[in-house]
KOLDREN-570376 format. One record per residue: x, y, z of N, C-alpha, C in turn; residue number from 0. Coordinates in nm, 3 decimals. Layout:
! KOLDREN-570376
+---------+---------+---------+---------+---------+---------+---------+---------+---------+-----+
!    n_px !    n_py !    n_pz !   ca_px !   ca_py !   ca_pz !    c_px !    c_py !    c_pz !  nr !
+---------+---------+---------+---------+---------+---------+---------+---------+---------+-----+
!       X !       Y !       Z !       X !       Y !       Z !       X !       Y !       Z ! NUM !
...
+---------+---------+---------+---------+---------+---------+---------+---------+---------+-----+
***
This chain:
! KOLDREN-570376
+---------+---------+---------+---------+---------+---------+---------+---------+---------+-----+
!    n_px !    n_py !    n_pz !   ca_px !   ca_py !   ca_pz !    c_px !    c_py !    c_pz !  nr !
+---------+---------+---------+---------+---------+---------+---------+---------+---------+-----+
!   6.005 !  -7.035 !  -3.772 !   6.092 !  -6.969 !  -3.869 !   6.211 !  -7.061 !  -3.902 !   0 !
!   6.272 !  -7.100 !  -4.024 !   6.363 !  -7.110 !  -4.061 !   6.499 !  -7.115 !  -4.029 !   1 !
!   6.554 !  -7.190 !  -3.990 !   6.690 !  -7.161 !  -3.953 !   6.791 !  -7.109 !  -4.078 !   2 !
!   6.893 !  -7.067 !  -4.063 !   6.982 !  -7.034 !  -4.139 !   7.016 !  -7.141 !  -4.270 !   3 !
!   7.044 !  -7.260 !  -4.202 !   7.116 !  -7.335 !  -4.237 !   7.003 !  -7.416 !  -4.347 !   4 !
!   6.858 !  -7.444 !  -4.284 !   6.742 !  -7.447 !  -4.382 !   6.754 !  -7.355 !  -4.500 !   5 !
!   6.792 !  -7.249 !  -4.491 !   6.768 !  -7.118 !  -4.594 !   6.906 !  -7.181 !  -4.657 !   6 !
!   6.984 !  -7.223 !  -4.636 !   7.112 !  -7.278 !  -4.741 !   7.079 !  -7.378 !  -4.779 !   7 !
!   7.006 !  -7.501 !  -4.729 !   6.944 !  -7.618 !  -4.812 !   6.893 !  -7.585 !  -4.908 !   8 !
!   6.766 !  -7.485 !  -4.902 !   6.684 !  -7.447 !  -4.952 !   6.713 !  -7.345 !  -5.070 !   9 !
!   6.856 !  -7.324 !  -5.096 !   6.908 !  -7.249 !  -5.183 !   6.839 !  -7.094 !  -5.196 !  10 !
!   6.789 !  -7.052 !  -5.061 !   6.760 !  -6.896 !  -5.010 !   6.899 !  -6.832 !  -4.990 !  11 !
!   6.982 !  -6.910 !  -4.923 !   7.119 !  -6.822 !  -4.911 !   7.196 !  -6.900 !  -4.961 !  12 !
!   7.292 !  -6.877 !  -5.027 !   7.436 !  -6.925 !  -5.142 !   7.529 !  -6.979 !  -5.025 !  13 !
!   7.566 !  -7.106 !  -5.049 !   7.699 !  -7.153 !  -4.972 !   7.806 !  -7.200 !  -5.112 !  14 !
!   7.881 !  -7.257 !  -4.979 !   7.991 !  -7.364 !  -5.101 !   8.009 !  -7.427 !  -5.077 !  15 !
!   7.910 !  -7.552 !  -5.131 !   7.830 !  -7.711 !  -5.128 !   7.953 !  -7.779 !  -5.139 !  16 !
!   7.990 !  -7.830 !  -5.084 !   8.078 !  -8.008 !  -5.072 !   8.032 !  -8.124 !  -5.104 !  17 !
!   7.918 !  -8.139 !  -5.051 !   7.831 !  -8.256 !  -5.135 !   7.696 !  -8.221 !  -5.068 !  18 !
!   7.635 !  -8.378 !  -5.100 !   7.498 !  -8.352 !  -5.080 !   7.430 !  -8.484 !  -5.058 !  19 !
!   7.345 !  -8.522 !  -4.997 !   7.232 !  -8.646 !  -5.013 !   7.089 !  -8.597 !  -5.019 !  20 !
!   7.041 !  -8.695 !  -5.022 !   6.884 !  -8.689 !  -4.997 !   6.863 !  -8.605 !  -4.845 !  21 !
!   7.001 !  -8.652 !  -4.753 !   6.939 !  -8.639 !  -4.606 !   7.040 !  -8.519 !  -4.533 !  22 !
!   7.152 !  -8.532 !  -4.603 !   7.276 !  -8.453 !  -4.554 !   7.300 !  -8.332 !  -4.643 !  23 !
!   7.388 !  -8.222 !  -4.596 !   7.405 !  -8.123 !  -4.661 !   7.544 !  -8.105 !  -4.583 !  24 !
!   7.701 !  -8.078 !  -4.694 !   7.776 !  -8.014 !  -4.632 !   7.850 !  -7.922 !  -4.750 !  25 !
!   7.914 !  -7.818 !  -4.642 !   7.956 !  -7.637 !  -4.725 !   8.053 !  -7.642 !  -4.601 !  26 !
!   8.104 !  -7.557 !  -4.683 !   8.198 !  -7.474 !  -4.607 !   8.175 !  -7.394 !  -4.495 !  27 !
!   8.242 !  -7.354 !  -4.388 !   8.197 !  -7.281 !  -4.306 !   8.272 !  -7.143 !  -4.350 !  28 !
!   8.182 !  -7.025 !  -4.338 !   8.252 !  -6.910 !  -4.421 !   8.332 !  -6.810 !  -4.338 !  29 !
!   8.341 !  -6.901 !  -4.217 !   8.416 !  -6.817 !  -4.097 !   8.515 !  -6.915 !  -4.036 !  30 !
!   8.577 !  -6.979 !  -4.125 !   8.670 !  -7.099 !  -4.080 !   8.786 !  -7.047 !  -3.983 !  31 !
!   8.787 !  -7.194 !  -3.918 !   8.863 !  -7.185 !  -3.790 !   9.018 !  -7.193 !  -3.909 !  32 !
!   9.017 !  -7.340 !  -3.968 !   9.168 !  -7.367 !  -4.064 !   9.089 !  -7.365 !  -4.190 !  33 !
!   9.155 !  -7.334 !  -4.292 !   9.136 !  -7.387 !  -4.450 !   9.097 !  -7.546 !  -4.457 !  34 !
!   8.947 !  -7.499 !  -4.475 !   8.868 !  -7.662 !  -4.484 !   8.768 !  -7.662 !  -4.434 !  35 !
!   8.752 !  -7.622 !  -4.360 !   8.674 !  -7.616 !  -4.238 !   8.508 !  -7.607 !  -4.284 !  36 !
!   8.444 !  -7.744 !  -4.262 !   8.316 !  -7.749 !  -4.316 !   8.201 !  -7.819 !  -4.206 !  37 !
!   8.152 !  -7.765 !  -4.272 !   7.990 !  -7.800 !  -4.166 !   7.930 !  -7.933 !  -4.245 !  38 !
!   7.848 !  -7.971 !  -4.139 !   7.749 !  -8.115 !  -4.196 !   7.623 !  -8.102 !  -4.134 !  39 !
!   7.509 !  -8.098 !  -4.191 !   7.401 !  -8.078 !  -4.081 !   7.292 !  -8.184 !  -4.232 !  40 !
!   7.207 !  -8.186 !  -4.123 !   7.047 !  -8.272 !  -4.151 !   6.993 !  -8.199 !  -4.243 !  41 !
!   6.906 !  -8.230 !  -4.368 !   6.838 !  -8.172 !  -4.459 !   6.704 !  -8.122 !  -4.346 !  42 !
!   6.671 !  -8.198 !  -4.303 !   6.549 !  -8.176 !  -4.208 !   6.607 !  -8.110 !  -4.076 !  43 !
!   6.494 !  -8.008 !  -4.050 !   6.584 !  -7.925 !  -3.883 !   6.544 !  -7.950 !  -3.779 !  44 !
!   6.654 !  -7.987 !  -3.718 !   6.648 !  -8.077 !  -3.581 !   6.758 !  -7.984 !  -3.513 !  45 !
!   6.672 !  -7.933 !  -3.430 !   6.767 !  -7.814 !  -3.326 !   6.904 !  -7.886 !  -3.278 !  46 !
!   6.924 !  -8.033 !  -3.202 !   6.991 !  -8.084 !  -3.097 !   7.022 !  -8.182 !  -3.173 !  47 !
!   7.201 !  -8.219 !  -3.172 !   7.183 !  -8.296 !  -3.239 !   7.175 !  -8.482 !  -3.180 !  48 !
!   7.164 !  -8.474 !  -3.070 !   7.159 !  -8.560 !  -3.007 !   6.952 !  -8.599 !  -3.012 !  49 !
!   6.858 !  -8.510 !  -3.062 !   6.757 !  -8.553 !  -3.075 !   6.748 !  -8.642 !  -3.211 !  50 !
!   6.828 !  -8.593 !  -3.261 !   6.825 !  -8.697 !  -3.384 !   6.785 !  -8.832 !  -3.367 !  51 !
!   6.744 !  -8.937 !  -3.460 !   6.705 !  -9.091 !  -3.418 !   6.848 !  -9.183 !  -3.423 !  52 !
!   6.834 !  -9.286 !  -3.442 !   6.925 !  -9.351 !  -3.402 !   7.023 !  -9.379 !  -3.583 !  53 !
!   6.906 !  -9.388 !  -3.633 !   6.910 !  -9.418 !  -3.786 !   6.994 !  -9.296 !  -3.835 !  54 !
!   6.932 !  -9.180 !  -3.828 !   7.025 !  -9.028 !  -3.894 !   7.092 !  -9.006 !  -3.818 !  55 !
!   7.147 !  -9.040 !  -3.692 !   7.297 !  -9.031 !  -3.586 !   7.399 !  -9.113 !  -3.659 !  56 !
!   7.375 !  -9.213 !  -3.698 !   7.431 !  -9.336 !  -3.749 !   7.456 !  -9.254 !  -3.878 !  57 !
!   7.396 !  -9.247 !  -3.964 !   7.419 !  -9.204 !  -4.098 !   7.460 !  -9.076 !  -4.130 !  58 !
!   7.450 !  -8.969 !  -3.993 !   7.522 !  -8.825 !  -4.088 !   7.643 !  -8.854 !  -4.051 !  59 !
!   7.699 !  -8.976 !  -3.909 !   7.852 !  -8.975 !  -3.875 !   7.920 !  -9.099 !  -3.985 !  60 !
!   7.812 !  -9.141 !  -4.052 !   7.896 !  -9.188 !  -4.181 !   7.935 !  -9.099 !  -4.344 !  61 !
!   7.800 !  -9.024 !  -4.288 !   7.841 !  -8.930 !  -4.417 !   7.996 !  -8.817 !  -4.402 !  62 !
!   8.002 !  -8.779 !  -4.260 !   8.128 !  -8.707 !  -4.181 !   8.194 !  -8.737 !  -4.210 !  63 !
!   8.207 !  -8.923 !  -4.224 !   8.347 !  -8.911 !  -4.216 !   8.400 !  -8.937 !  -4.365 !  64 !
!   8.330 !  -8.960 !  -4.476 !   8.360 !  -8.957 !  -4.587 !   8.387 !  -8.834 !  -4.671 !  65 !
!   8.328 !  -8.761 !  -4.589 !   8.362 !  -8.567 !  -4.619 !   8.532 !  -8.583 !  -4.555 !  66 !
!   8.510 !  -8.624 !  -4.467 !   8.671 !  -8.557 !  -4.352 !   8.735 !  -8.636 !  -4.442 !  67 !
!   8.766 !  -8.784 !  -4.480 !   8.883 !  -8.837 !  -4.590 !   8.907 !  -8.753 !  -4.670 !  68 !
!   8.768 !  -8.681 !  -4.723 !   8.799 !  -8.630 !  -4.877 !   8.887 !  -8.477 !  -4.841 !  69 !
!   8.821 !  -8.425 !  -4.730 !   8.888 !  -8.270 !  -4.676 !   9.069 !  -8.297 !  -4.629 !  70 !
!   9.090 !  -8.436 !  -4.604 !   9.222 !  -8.483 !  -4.528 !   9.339 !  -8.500 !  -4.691 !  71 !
!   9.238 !  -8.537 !  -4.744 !   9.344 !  -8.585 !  -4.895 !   9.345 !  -8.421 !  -4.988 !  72 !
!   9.254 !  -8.329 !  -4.957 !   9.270 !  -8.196 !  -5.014 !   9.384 !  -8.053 !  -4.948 !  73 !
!   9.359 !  -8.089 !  -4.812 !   9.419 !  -7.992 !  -4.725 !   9.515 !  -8.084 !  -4.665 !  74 !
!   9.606 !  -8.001 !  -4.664 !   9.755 !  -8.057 !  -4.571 !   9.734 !  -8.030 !  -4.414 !  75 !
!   9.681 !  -8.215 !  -4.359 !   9.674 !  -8.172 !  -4.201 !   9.708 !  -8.320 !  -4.143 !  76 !
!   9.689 !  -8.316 !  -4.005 !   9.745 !  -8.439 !  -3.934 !   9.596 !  -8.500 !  -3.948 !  77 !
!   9.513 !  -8.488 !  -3.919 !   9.367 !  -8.517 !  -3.852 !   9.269 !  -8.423 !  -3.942 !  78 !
!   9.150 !  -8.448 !  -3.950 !   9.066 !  -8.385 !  -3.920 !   8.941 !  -8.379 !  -3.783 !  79 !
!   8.975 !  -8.298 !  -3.737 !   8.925 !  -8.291 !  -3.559 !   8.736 !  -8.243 !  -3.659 !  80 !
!   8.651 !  -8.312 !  -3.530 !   8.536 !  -8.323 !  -3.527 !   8.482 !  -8.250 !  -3.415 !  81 !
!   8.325 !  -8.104 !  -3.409 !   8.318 !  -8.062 !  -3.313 !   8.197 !  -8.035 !  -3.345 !  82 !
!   8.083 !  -8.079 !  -3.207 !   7.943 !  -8.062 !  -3.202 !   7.878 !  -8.004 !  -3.080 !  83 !
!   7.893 !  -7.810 !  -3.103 !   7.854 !  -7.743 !  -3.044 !   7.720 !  -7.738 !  -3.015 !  84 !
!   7.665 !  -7.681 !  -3.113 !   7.564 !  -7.657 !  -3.130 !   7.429 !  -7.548 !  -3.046 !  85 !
!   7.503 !  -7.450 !  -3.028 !   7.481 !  -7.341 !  -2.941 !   7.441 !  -7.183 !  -3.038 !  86 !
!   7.538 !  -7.196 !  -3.184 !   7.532 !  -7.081 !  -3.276 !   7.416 !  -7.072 !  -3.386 !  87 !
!   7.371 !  -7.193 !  -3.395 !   7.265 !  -7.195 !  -3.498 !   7.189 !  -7.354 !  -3.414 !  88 !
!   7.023 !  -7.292 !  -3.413 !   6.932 !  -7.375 !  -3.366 !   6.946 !  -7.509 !  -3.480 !  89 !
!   7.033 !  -7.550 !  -3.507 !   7.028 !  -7.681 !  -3.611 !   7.098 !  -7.774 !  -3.576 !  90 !
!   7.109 !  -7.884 !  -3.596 !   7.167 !  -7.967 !  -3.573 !   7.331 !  -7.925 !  -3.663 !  91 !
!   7.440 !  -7.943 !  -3.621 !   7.546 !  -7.937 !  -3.719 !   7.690 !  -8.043 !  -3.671 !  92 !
!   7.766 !  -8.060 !  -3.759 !   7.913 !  -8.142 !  -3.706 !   7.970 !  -8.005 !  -3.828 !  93 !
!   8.086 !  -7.947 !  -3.694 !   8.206 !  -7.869 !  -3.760 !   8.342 !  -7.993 !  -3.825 !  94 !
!   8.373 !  -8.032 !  -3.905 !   8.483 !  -8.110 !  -3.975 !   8.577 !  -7.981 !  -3.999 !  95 !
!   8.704 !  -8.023 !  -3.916 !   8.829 !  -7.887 !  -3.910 !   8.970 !  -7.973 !  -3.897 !  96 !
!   9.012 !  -7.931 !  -4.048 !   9.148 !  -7.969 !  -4.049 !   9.244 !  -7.966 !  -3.950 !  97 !
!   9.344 !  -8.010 !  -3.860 !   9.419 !  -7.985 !  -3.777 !   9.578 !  -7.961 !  -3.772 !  98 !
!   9.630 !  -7.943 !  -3.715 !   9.736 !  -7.965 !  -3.746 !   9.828 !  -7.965 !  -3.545 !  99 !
!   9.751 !  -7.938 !  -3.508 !   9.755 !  -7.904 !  -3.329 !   9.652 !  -7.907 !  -3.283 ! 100 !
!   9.640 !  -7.887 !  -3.148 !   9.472 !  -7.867 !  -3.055 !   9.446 !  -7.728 !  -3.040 ! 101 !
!   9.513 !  -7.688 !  -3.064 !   9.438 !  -7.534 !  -3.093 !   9.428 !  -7.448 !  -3.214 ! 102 !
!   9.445 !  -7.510 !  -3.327 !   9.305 !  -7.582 !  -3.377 !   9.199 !  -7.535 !  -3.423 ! 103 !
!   9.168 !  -7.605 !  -3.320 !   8.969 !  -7.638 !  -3.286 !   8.922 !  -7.542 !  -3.189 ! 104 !
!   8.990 !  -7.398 !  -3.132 !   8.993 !  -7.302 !  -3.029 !   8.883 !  -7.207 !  -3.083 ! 105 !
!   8.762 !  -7.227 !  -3.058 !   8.666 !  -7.151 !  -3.168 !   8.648 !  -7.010 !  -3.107 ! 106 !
!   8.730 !  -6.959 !  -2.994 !   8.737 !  -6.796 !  -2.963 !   8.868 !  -6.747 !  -3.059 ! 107 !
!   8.924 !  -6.836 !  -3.104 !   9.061 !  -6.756 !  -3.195 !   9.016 !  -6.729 !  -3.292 ! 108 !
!   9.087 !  -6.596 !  -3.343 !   9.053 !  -6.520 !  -3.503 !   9.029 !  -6.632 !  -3.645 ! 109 !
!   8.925 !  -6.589 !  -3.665 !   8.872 !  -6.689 !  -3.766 !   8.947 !  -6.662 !  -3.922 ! 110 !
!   8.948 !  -6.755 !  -4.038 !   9.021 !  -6.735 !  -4.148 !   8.920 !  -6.615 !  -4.240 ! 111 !
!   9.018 !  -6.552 !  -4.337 !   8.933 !  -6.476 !  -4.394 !   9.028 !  -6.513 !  -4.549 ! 112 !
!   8.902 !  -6.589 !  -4.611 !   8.954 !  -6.636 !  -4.726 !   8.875 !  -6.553 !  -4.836 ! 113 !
!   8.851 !  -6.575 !  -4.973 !   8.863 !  -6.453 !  -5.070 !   8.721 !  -6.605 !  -5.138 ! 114 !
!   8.607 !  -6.570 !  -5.216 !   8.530 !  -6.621 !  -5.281 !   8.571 !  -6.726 !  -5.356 ! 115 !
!   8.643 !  -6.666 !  -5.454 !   8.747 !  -6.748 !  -5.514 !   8.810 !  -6.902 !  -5.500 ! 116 !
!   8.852 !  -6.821 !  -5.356 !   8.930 !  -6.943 !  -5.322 !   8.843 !  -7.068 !  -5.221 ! 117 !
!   8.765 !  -7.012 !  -5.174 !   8.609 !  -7.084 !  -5.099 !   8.583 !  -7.191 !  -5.232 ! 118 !
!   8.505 !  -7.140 !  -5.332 !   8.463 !  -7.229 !  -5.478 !   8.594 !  -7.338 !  -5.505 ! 119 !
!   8.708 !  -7.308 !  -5.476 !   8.788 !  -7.374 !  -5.533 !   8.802 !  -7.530 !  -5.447 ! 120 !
!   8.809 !  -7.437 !  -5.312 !   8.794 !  -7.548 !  -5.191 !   8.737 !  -7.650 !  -5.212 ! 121 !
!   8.563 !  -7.596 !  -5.207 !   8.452 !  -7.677 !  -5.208 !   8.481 !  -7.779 !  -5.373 ! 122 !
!   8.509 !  -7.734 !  -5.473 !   8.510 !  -7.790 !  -5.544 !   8.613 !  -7.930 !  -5.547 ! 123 !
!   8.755 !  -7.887 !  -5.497 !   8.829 !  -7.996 !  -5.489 !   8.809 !  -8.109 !  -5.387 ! 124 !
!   8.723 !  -8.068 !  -5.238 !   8.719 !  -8.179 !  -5.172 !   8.587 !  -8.249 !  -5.254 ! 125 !
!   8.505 !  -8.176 !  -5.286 !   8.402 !  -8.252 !  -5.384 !   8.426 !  -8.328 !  -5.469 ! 126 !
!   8.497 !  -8.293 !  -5.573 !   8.581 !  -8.409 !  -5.618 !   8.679 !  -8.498 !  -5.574 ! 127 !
!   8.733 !  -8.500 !  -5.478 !   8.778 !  -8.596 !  -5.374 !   8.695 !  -8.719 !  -5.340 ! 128 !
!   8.575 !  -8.679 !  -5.328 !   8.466 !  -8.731 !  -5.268 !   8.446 !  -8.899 !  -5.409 ! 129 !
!   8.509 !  -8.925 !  -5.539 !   8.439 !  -8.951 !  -5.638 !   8.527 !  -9.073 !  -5.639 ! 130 !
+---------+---------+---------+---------+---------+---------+---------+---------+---------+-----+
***
């Protein structure tokens, strides 16, 4: 079966796309820790992300970090902190989360509750960041 995050590649479930490759996919996370707060995962599903090859390890932490410049020049933060759980969804993923302190990145604290609106607007401006 499908992971979630397949069903958002696959344009089964609606996100708010940041960019895109042939190989990478990143959106927003819709339960953000700070304003920004975006996911990066593999077009192809790879539970772990450490099973990945050496080639797509190499290349989604280059695609990361050209998302995180673009999320750093959109959102007002010190850093953007990098985090690879990977326990909530069988997929491979990198959380990219604006910072501004270490807690942060405290993923038991109350999550943001932002408005549609303002999600599209997000995604749109670090996307164009990206250019």
């Amino acid at each position: 079966m499908a992971s979630i995050f397949t069903k958002i590649v696959q344009g089964e479930i609606p996100s708010y796309k940041v960019a895109e490759t042939d190989d990478f996919y990143a959106f927003l996370d819709i339960f953000p820790l700070t304003k920004g707060h975006t996911l990066v995962i593999p077009k192809n599903e790879i539970d772990y992300i450490f099973d990945m090859d050496d080639r797509q390890l190499a290349d989604i932490m280059v695609f990361s970090r050209k998302i995180a410049k673009s999320i750093q020049s959109v959102v007002s933060c010190q850093r953007v902190g990098i985090a690879v759980i990977g326990l909530e969804v069988p997929h491979a993923h990198i959380h990219l989360i604006p910072i501004n302190e270490m807690s942060d990145m405290d993923f038991s604290r109350k999550k943001l509750k932002l408005e549609s609106a303002e999600f599209a607007e997000l995604a749109q401006k670090i996307n164009a960041a990206l250019k």
